[in-house]
Backbone as XML, in Angstrom:
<?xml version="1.0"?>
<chain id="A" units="angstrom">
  <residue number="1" name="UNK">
    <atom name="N" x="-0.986" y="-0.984" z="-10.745"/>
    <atom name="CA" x="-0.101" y="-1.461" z="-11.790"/>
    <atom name="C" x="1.186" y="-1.957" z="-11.136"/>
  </residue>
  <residue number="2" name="UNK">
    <atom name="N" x="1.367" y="-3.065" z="-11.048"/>
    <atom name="CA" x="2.634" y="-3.603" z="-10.710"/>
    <atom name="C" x="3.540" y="-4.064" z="-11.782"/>
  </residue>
  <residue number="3" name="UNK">
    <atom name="N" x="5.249" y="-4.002" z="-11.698"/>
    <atom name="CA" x="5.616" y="-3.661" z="-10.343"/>
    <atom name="C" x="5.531" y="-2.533" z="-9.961"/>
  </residue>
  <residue number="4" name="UNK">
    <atom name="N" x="4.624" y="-1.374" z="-10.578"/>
    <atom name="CA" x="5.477" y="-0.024" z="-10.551"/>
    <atom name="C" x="4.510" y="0.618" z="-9.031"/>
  </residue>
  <residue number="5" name="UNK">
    <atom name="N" x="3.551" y="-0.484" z="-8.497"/>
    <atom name="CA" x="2.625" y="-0.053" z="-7.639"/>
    <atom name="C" x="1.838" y="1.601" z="-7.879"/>
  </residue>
  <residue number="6" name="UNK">
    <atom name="N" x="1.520" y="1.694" z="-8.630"/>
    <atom name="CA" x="0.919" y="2.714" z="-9.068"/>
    <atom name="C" x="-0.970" y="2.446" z="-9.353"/>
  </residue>
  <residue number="7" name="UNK">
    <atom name="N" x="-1.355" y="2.928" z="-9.135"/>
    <atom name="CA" x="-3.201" y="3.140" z="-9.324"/>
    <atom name="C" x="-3.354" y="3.166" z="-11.010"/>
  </residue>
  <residue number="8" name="UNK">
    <atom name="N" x="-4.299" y="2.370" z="-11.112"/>
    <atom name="CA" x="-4.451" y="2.271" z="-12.511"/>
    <atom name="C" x="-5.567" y="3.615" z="-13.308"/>
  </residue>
  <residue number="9" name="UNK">
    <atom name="N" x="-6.378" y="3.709" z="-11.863"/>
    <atom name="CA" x="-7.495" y="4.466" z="-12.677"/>
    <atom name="C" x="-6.989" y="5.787" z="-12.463"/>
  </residue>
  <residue number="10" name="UNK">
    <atom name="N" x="-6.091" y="6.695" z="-11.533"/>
    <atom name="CA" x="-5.182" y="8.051" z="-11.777"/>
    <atom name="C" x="-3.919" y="8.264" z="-11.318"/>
  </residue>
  <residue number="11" name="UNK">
    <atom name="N" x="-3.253" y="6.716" z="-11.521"/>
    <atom name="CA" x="-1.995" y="7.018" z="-11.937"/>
    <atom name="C" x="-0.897" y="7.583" z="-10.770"/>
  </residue>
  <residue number="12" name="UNK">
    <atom name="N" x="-1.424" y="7.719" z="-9.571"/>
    <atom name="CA" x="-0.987" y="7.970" z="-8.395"/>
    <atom name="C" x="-0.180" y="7.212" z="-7.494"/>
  </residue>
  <residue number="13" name="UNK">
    <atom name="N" x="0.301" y="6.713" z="-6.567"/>
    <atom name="CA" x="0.891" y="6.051" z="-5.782"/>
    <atom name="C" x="0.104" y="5.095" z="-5.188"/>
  </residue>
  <residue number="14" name="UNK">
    <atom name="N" x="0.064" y="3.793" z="-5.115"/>
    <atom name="CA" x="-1.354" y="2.849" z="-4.351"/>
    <atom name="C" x="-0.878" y="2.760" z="-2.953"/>
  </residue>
  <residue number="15" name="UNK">
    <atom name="N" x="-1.224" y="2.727" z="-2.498"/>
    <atom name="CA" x="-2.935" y="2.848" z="-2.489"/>
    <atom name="C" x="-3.050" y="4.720" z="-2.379"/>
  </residue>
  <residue number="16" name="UNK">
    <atom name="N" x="-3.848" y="5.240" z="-3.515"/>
    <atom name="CA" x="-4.174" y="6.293" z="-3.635"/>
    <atom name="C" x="-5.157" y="6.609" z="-2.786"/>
  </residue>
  <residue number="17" name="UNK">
    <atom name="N" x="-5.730" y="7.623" z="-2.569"/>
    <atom name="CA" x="-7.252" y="8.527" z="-1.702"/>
    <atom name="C" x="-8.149" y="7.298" z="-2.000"/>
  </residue>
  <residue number="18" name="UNK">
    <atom name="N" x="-8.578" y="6.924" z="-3.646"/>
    <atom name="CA" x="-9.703" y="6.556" z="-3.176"/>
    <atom name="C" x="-9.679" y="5.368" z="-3.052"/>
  </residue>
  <residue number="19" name="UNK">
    <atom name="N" x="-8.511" y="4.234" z="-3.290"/>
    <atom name="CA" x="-7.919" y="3.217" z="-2.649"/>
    <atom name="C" x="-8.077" y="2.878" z="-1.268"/>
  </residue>
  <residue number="20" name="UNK">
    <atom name="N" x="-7.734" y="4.015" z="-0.936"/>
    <atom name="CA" x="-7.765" y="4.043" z="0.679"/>
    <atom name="C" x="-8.823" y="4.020" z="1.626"/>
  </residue>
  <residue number="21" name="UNK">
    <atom name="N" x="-9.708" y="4.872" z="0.832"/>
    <atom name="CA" x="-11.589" y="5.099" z="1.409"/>
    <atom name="C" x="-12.249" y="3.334" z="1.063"/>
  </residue>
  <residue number="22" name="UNK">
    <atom name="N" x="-11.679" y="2.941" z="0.239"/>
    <atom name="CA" x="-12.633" y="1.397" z="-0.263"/>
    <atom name="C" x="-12.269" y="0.535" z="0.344"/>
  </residue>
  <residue number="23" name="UNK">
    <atom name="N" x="-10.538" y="0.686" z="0.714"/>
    <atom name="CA" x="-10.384" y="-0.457" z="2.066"/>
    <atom name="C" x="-10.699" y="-0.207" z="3.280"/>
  </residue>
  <residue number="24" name="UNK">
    <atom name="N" x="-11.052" y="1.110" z="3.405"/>
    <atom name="CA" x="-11.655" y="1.550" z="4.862"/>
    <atom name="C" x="-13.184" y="0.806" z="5.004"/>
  </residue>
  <residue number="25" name="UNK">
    <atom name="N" x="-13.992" y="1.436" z="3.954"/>
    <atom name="CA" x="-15.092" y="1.006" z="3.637"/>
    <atom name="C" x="-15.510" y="-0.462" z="4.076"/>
  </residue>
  <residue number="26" name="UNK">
    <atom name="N" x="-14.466" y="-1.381" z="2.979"/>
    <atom name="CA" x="-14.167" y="-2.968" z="3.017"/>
    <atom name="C" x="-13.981" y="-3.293" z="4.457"/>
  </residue>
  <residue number="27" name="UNK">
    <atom name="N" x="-13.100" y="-2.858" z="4.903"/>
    <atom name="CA" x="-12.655" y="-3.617" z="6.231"/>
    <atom name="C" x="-13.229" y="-2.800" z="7.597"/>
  </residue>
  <residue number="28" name="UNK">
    <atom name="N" x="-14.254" y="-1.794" z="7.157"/>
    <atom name="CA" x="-14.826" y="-1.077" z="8.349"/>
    <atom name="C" x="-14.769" y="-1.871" z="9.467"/>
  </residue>
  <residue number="29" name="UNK">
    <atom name="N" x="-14.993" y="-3.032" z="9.297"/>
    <atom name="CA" x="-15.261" y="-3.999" z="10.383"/>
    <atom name="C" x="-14.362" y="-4.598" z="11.298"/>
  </residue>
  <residue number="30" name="UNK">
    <atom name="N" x="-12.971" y="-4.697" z="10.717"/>
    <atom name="CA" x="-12.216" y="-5.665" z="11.022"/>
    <atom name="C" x="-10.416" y="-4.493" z="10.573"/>
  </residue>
  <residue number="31" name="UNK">
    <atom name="N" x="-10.397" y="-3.970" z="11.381"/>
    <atom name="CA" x="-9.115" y="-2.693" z="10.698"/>
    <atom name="C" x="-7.546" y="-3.989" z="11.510"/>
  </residue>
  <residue number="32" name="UNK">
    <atom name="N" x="-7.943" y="-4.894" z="11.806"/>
    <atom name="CA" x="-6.777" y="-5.524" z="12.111"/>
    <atom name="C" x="-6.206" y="-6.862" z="10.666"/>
  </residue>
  <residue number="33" name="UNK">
    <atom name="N" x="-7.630" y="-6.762" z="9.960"/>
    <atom name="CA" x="-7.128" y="-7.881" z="8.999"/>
    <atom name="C" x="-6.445" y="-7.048" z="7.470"/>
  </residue>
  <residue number="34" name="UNK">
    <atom name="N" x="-7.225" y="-5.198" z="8.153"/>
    <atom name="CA" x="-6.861" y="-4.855" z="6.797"/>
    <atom name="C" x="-5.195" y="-4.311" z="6.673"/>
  </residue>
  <residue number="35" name="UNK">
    <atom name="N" x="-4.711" y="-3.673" z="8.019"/>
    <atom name="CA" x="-3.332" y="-3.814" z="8.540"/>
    <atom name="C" x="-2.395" y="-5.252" z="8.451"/>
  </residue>
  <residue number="36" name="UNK">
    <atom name="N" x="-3.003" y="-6.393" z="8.557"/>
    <atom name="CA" x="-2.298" y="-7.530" z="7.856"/>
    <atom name="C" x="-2.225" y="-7.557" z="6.152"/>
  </residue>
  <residue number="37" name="UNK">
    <atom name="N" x="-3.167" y="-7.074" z="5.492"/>
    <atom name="CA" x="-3.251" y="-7.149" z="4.209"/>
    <atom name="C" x="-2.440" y="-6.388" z="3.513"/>
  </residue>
  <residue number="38" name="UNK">
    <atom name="N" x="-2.472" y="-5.487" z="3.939"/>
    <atom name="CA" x="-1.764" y="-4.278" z="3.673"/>
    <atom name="C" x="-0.235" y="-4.036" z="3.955"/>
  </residue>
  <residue number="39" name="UNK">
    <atom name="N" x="-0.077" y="-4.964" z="4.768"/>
    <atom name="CA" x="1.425" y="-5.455" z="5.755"/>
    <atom name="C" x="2.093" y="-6.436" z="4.677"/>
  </residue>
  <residue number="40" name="UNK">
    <atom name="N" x="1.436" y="-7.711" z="4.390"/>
    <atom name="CA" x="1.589" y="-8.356" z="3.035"/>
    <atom name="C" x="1.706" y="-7.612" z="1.671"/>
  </residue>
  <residue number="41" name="UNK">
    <atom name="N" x="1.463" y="-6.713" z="1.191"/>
    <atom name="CA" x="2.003" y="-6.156" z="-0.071"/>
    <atom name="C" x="2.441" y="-5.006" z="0.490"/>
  </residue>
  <residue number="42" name="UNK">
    <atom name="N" x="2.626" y="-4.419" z="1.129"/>
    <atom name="CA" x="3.652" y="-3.382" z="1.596"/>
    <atom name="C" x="5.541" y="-4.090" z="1.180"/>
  </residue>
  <residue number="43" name="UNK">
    <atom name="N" x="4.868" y="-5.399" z="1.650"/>
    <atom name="CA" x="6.647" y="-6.329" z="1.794"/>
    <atom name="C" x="6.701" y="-6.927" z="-0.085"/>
  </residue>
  <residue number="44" name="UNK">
    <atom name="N" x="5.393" y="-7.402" z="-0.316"/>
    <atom name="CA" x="5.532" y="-7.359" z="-1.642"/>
    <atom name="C" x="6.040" y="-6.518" z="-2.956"/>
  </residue>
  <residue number="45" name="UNK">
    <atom name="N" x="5.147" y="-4.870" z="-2.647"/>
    <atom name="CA" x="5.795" y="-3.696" z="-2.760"/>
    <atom name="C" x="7.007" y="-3.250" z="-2.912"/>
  </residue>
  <residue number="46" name="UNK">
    <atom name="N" x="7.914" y="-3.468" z="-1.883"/>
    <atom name="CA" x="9.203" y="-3.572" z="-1.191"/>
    <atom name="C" x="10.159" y="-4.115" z="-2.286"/>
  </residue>
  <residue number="47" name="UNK">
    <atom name="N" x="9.845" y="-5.344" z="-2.521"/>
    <atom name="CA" x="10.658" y="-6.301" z="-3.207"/>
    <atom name="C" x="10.453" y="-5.963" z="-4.379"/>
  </residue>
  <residue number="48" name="UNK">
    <atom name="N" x="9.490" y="-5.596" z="-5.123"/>
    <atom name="CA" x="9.189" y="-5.201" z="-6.976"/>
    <atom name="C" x="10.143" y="-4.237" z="-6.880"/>
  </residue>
  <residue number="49" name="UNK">
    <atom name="N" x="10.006" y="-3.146" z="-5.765"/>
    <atom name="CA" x="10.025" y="-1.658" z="-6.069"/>
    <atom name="C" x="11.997" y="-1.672" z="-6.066"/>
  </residue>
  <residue number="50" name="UNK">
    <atom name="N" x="12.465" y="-2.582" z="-5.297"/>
    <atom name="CA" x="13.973" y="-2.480" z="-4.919"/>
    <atom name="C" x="14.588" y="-3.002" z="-6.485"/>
  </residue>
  <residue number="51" name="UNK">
    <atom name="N" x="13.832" y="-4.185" z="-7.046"/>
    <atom name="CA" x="14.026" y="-4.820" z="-8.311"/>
    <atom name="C" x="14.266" y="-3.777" z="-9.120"/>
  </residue>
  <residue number="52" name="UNK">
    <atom name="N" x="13.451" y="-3.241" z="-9.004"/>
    <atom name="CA" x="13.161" y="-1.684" z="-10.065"/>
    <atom name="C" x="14.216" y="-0.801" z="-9.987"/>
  </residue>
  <residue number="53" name="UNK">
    <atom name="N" x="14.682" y="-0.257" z="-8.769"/>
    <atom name="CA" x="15.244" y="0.883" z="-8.448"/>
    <atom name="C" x="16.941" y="0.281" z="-8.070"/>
  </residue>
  <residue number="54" name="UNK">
    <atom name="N" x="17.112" y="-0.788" z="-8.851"/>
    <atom name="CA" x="18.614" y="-1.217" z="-8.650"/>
    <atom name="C" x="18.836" y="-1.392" z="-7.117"/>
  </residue>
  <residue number="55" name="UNK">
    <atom name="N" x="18.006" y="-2.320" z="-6.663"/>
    <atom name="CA" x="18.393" y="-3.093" z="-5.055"/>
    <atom name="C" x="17.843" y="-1.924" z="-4.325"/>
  </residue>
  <residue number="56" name="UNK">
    <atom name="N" x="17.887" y="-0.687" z="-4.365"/>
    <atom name="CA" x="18.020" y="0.438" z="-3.240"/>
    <atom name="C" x="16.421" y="0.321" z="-3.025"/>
  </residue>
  <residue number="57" name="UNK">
    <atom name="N" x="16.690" y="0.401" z="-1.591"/>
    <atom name="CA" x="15.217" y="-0.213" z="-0.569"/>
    <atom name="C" x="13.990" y="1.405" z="-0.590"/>
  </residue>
  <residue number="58" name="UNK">
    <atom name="N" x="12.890" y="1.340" z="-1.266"/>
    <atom name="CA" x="11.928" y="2.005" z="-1.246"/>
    <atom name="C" x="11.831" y="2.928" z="0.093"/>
  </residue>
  <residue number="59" name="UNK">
    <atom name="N" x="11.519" y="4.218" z="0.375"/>
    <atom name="CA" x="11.614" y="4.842" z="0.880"/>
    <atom name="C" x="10.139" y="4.838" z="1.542"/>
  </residue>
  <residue number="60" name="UNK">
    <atom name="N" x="9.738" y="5.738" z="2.656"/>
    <atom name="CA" x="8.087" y="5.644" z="2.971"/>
    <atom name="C" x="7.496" y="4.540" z="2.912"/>
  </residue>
  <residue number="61" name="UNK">
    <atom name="N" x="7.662" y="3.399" z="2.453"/>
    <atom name="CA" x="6.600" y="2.573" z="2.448"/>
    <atom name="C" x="5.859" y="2.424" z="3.890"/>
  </residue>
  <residue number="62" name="UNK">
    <atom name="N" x="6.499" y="2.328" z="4.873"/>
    <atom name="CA" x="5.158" y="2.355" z="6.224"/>
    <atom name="C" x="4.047" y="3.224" z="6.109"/>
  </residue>
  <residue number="63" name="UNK">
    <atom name="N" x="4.749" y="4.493" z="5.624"/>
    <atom name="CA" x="4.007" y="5.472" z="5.426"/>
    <atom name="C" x="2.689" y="5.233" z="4.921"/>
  </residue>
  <residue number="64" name="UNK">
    <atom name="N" x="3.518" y="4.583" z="3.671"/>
    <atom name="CA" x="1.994" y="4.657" z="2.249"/>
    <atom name="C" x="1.191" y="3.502" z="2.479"/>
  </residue>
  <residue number="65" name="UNK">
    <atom name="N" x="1.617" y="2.069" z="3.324"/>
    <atom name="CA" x="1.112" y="1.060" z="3.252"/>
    <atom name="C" x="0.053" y="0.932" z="4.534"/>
  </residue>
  <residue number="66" name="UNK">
    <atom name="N" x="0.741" y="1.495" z="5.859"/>
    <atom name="CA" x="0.085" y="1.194" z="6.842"/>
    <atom name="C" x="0.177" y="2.275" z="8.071"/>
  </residue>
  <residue number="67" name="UNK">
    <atom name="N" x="0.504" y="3.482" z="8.117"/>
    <atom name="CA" x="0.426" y="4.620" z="9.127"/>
    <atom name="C" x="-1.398" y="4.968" z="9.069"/>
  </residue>
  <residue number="68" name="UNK">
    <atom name="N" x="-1.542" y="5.752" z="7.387"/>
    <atom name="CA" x="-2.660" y="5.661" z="7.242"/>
    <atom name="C" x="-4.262" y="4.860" z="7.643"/>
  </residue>
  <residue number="69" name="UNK">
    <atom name="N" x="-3.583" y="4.165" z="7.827"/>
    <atom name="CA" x="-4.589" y="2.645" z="8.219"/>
    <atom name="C" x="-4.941" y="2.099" z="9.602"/>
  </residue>
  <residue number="70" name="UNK">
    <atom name="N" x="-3.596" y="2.651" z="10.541"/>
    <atom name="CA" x="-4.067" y="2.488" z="11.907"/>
    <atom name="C" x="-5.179" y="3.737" z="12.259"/>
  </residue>
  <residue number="71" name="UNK">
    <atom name="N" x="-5.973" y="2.572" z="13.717"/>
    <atom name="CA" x="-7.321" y="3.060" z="14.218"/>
    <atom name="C" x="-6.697" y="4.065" z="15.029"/>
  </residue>
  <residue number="72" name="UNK">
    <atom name="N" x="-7.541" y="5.056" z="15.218"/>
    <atom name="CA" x="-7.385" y="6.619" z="15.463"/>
    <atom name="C" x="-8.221" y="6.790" z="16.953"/>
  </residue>
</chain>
């Protein structure tokens, strides 16, 4: 749900758990295009979420967008 970046089906923070397993899934193949994708609405993210919160810059987002996501 944008802008509020929230999961539609429980309402959680997106990319939620099982958000996260389907782009794993999706991009099993290729974990460098899904770190670009994810890099792109992270910054998208960014910008709704500051709109929202009176300019003040979102906190964690590396966290939630792309820590998770690097190969291990």
């Amino acid at each position: 749900m944008r802008p509020l970046w929230r999961c539609r089906a429980c309402g959680a923070e997106w990319p939620c758990q099982p958000a996260r397993l389907a782009l794993l899934v999706e991009y099993r193949n290729d974990r460098t295009a899904l770190l670009i994708y994810l890099s792109t609405l992270m910054a998208e993210a960014g910008a709704q979420l500051s709109q929202l919160n009176g300019h003040a810059r979102p906190e964690n987002l590396t966290e939630r967008f792309l820590t998770w996501a690097r190969a291990r």
